[in-house]
TORKOL-4160 file (C-alpha; in steps of 0.2 Angstrom, whole numbers, padded with zeros to 4 digits, m for minus):
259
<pt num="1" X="m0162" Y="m0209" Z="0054"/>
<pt num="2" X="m0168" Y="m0208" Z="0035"/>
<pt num="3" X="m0172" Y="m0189" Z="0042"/>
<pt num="4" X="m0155" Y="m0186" Z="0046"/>
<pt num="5" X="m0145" Y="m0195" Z="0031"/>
<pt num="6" X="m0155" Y="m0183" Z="0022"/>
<pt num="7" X="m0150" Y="m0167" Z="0031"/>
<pt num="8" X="m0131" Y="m0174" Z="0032"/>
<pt num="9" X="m0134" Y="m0173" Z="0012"/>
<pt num="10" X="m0141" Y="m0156" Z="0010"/>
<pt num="11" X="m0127" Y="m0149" Z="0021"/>
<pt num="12" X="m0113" Y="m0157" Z="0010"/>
<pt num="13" X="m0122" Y="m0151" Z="m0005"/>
<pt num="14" X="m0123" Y="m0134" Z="0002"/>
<pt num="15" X="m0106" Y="m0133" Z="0009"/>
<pt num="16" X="m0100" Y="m0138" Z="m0008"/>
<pt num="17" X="m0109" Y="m0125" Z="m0018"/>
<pt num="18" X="m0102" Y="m0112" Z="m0004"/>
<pt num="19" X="m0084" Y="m0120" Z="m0008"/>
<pt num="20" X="m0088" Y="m0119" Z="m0027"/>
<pt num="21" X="m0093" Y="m0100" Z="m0027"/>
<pt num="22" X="m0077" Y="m0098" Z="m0015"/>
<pt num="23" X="m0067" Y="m0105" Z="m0030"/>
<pt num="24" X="m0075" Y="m0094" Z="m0044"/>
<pt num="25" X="m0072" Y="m0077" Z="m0035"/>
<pt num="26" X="m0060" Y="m0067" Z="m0048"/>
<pt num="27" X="m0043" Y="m0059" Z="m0040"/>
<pt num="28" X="m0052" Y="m0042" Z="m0041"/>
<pt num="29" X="m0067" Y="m0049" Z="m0031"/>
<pt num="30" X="m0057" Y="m0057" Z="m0018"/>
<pt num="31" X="m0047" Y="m0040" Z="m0015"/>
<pt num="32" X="m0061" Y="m0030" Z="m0014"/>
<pt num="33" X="m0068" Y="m0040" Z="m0002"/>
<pt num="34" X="m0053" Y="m0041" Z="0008"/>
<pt num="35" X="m0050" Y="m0022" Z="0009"/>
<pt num="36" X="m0068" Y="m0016" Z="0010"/>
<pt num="37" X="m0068" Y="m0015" Z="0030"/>
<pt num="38" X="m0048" Y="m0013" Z="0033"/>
<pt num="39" X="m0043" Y="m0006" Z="0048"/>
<pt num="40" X="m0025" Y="m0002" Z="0045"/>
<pt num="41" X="m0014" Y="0000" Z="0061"/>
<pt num="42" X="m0005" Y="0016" Z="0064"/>
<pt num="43" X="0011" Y="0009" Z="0057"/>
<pt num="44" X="0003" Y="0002" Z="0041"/>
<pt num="45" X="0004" Y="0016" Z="0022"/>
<pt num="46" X="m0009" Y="0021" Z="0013"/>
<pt num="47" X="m0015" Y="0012" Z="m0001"/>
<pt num="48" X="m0023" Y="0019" Z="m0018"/>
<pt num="49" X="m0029" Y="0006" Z="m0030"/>
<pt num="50" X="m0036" Y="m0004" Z="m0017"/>
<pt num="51" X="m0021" Y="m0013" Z="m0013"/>
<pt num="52" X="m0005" Y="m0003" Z="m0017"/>
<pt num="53" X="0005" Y="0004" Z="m0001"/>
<pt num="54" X="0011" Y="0021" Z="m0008"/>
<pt num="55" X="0022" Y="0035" Z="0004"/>
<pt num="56" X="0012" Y="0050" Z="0010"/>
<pt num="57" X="0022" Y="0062" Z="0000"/>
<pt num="58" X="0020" Y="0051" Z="m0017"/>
<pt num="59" X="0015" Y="0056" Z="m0032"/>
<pt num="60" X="m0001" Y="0047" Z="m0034"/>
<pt num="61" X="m0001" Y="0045" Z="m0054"/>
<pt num="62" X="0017" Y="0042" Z="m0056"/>
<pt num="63" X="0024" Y="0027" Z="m0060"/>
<pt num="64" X="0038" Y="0022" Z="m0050"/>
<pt num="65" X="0045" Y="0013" Z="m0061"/>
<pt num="66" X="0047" Y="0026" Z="m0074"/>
<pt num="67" X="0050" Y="0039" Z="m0062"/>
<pt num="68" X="0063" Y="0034" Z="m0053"/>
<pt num="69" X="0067" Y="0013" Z="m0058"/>
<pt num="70" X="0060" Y="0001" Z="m0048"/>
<pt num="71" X="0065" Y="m0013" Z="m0054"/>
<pt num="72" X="0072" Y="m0029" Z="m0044"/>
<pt num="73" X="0094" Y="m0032" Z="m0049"/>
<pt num="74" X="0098" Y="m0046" Z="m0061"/>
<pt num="75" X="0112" Y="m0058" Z="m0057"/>
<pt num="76" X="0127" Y="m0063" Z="m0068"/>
<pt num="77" X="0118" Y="m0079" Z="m0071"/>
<pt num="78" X="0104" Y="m0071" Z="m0077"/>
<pt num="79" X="0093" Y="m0073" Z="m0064"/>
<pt num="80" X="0083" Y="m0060" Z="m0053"/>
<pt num="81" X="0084" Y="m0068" Z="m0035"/>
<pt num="82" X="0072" Y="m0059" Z="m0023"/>
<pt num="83" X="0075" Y="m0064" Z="m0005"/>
<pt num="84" X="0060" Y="m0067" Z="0004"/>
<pt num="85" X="0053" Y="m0070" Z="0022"/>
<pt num="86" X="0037" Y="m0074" Z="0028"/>
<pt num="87" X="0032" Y="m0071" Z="0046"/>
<pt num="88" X="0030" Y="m0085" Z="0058"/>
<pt num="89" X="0011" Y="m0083" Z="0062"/>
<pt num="90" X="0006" Y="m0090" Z="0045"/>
<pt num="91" X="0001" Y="m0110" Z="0048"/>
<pt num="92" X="0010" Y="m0123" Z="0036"/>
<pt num="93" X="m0005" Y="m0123" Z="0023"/>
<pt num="94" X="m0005" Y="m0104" Z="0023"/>
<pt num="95" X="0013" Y="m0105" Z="0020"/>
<pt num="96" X="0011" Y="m0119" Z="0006"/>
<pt num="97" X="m0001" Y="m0105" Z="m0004"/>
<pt num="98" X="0010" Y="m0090" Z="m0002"/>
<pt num="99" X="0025" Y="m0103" Z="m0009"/>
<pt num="100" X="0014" Y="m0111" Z="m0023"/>
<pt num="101" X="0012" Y="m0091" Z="m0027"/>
<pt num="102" X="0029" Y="m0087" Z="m0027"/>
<pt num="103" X="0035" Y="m0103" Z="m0035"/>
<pt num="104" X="0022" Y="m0099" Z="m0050"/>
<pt num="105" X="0036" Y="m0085" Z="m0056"/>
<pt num="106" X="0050" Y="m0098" Z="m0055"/>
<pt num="107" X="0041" Y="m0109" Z="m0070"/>
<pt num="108" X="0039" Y="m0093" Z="m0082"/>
<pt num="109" X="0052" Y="m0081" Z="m0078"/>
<pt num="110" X="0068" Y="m0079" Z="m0075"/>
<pt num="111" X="0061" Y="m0074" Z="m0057"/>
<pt num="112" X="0067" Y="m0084" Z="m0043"/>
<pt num="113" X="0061" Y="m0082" Z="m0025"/>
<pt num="114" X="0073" Y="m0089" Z="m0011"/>
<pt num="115" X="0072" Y="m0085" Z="0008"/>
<pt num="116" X="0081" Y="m0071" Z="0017"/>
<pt num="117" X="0100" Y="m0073" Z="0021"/>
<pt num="118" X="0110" Y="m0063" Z="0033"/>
<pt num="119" X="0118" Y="m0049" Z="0021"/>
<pt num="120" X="0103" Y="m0048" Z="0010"/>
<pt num="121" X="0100" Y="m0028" Z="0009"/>
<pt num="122" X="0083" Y="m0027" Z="m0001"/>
<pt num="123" X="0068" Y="m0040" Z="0003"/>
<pt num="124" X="0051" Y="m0042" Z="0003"/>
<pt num="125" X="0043" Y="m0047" Z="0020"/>
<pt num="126" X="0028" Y="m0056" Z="0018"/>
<pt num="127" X="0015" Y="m0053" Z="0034"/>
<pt num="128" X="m0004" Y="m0053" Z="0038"/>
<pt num="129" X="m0007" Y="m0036" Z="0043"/>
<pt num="130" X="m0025" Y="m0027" Z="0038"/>
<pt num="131" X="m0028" Y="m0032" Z="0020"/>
<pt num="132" X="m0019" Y="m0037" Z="0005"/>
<pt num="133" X="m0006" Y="m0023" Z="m0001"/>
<pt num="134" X="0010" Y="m0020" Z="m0009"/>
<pt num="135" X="0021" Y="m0007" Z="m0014"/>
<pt num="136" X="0025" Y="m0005" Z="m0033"/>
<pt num="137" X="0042" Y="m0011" Z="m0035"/>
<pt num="138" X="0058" Y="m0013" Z="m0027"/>
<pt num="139" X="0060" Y="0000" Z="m0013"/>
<pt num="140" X="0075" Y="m0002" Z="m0005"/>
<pt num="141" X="0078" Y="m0011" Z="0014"/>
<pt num="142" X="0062" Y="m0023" Z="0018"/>
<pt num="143" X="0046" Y="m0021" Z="0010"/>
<pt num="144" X="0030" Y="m0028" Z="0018"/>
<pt num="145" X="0019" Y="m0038" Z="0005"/>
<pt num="146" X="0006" Y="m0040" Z="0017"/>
<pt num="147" X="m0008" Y="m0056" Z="0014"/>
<pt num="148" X="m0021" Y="m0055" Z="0028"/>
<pt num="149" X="m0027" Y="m0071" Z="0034"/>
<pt num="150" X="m0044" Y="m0066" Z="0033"/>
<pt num="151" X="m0045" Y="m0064" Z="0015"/>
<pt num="152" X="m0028" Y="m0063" Z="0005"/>
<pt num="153" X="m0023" Y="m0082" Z="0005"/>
<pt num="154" X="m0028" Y="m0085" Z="m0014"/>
<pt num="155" X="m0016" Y="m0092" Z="m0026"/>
<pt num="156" X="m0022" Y="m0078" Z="m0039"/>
<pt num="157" X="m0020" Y="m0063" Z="m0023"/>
<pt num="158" X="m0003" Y="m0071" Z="m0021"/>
<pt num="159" X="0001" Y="m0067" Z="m0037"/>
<pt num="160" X="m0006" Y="m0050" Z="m0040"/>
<pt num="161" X="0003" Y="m0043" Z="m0025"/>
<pt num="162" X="0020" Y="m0051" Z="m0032"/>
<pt num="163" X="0017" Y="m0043" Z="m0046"/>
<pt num="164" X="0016" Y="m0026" Z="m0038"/>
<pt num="165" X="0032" Y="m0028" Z="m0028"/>
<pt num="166" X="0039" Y="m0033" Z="m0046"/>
<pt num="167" X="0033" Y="m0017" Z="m0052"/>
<pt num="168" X="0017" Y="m0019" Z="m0059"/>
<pt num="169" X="0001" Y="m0008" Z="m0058"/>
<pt num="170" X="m0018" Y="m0011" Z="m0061"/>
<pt num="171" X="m0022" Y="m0013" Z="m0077"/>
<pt num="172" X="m0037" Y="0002" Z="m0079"/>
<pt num="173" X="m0022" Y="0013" Z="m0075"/>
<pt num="174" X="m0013" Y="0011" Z="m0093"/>
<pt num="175" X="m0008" Y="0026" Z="m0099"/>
<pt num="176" X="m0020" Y="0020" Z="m0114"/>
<pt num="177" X="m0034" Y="0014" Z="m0103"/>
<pt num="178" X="m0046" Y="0026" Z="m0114"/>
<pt num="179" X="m0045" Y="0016" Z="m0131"/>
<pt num="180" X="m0051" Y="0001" Z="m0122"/>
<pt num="181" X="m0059" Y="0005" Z="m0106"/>
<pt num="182" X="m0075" Y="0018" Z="m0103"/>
<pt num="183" X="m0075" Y="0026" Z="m0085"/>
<pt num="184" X="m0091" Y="0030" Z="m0077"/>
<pt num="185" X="m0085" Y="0042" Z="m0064"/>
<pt num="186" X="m0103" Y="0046" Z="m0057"/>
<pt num="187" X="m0104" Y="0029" Z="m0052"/>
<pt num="188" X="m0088" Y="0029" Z="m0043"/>
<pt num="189" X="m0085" Y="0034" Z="m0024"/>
<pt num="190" X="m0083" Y="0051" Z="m0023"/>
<pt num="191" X="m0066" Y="0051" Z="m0014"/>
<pt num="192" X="m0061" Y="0033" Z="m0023"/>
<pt num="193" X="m0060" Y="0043" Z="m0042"/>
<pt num="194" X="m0042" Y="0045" Z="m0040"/>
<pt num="195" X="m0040" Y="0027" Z="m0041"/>
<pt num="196" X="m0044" Y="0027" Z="m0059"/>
<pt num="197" X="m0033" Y="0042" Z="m0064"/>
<pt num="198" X="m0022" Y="0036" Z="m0078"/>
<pt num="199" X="m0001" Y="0035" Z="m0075"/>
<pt num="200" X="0011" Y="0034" Z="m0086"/>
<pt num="201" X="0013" Y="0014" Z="m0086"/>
<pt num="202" X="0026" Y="0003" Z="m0095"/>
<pt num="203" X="0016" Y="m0007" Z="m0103"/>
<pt num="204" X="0028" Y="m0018" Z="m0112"/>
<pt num="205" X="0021" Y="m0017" Z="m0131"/>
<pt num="206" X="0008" Y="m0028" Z="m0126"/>
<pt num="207" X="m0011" Y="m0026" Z="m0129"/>
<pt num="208" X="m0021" Y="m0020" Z="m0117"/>
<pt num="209" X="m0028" Y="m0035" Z="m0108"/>
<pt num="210" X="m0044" Y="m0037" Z="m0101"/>
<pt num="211" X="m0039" Y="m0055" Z="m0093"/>
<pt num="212" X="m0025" Y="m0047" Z="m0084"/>
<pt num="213" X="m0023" Y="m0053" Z="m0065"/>
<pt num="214" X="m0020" Y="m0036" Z="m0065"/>
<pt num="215" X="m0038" Y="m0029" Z="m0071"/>
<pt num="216" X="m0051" Y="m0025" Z="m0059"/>
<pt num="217" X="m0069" Y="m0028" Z="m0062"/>
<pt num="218" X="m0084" Y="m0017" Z="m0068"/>
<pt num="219" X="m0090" Y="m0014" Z="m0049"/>
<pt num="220" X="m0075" Y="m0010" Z="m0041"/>
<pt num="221" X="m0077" Y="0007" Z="m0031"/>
<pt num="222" X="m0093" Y="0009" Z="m0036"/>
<pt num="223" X="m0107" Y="0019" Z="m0025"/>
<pt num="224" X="m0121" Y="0014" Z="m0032"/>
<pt num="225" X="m0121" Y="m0004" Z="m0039"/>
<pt num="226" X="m0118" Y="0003" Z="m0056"/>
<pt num="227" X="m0102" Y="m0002" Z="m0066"/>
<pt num="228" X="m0087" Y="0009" Z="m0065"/>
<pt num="229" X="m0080" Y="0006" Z="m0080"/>
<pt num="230" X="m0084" Y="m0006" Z="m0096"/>
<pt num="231" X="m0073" Y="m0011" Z="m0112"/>
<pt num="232" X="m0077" Y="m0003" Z="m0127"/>
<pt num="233" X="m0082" Y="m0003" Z="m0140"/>
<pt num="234" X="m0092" Y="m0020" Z="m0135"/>
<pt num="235" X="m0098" Y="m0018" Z="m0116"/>
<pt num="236" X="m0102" Y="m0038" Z="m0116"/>
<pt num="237" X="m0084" Y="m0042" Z="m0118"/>
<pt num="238" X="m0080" Y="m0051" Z="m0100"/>
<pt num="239" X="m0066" Y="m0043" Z="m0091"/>
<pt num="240" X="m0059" Y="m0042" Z="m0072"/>
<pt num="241" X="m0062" Y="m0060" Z="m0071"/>
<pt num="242" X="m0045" Y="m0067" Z="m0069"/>
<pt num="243" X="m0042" Y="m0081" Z="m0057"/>
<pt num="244" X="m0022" Y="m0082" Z="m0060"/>
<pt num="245" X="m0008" Y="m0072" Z="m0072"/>
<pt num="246" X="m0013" Y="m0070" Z="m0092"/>
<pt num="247" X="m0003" Y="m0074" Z="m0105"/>
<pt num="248" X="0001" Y="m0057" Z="m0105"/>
<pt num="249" X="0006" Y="m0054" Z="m0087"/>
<pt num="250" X="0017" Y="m0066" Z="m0092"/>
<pt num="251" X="0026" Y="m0061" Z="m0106"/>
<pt num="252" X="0025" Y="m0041" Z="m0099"/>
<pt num="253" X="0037" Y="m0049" Z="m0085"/>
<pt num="254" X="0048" Y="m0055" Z="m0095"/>
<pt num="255" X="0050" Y="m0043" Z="m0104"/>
<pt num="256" X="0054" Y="m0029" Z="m0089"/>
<pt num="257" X="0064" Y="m0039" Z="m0085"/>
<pt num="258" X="0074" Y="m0044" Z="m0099"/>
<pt num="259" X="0073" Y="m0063" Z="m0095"/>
C-alpha cells in the first residue's frame, strides 16, 4: 500500500511539472511546435512566417497593410466590430479559450468581437484545420483563422493570430529589424530564409520590442540547433518569450486603429 501511495505521489509530482513546462512554453515555442509537422489539406494557403496564410501570387515582403489597406472598418460609435464564427467541432472548453482570446481585445481596444449575422459581408472564421495560421488583415468575404486542436488552443496563440487578422506581422520583420536584431542566416533552413526578409511594416512609432507576442524566438527556423537571430548590441537580453500581448502590442493597436 505504502508502495503505491508513493508511486500515486511521484505520478502527480511528474504530471505537475509536465503541466508546469506546458504553462511556461512562449507563443513562439507553442507555434513552432504546432506547425513543425503540418500537413495542410489541398484547400488550405501557404503560410510564410510560420503561421501567416498568404495568396500564391503575393508579394512575399509586402505589407498589406501598407500596400493595399487592410484594416478592419470603424463604426460611427467608434467601435471596430469584427463578426466572428467559430466551427462547431470545437468542445465548450476549446470554445471558452478562443472567447477569453478574443475577449482580451475588448478590455484594451476599442476592438469588439461579436458573432456572425446574416448580412455580415467580411468575417473571420475561426476552424481547426492543419496548424495555427492567419492571414494579415482584413481580406474581404470570410477569412479562416485556423486554431488546430492539437497545438493552437493557447490563450497567447489566440492572441497572436488575432493580431495577424487585425493586421499585424512578426516582429523580426520590422522594417528596422537590423538596429536591434542580428540574423544568422547560415543557421537558418535553407528554404526558410525568406521568412526573415524585412517588409515595410507599420510600426506605429513604437520601439522595437523584444517582449512582443509578436517576436519569435532565437531557434525558430534554425537547421542546426544554433540561434537564428539575437538582439544587439547585448545578445543576453531575453526575447521571443512572451506568453500574452506586450504593452506595446497594445498600444501599436490602438493606435492602427485610431481607438
Amino acid at each position: 500500500m505504502k508502495v503505491f501511495c508513493l508511486s500515486l505521489v511521484v505520478l502527480l509530482l511528474v504530471s505537475s511539472s509536465w503541466a508546469e513546462v506546458e504553462k511556461e512554453l512562449s507563443v513562439s515555442e507553442l507555434l513552432e511546435r504546432a506547425n513543425r509537422d503540418r500537413t495542410p489539406d489541398f484547400d488550405e494557403p501557404a503560410l510564410i512566417g510560420g503561421d501567416i496564410a498568404v495568396n500564391p501570387d503575393a508579394d512575399r515582403n509586402a505589407d498589406p497593410c501598407t500596400s493595399r489597406g487592410c484594416l478592419w472598418l470603424k463604426y460611427t460609435d467608434g467601435i471596430v466590430y469584427i463578426p466572428y464564427y467559430i466551427a462547431n467541432h470545437y468542445s465548450s472548453r476549446e470554445q471558452s479559450i478562443i472567447l477569453r482570446g478574443m475577449e482580451s481585445f475588448s478590455a484594451v481596444s476599442c476592438i469588439r468581437f461579436r458573432p456572425y449575422q446574416n448580412g455580415d459581408h467580411e468575417w473571420i472564421s475561426i476552424e481547426s484545420r492543419s496548424g495555427c495560421y492567419s492571414s494579415v488583415g482584413r481580406q474581404g468575404g470570410g477569412q479562416t483563422v485556423s486554431l488546430d486542436r492539437g497545438g493552437c488552443l493557447y490563450h497567447g496563440t489566440v492572441q497572436h493570430e488575432l493580431l495577424h487578422a487585425l493586421g499585424f506581422n512578426h516582429e523580426q520583420t520590422r522594417s528596422d529589424r537590423d538596429n536591434h536584431i542580428r540574423v544568422y542566416w547560415e543557421n537558418i533552413i535553407d528554404d526558410m530564409r525568406y521568412n526573415f526578409n524585412k517588409i515595410n511594416t507599420l510600426n506605429q512609432g513604437t520601439p522595437y520590442d523584444y517582449n512582443s507576442i509578436m517576436q519569435y524566438e532565437k531557434y525558430a527556423f534554425s537547421k542546426n540547433n544554433q540561434p537564428t537571430m539575437l538582439p544587439i548590441p547585448n545578445n543576453n537580453v531575453s526575447f521571443g518569450q512572451a506568453t500574452q500581448m506586450s504593452q506595446n502590442d497594445i498600444i501599436r493597436l490602438n493606435r492602427l486603429y485610431q481607438c
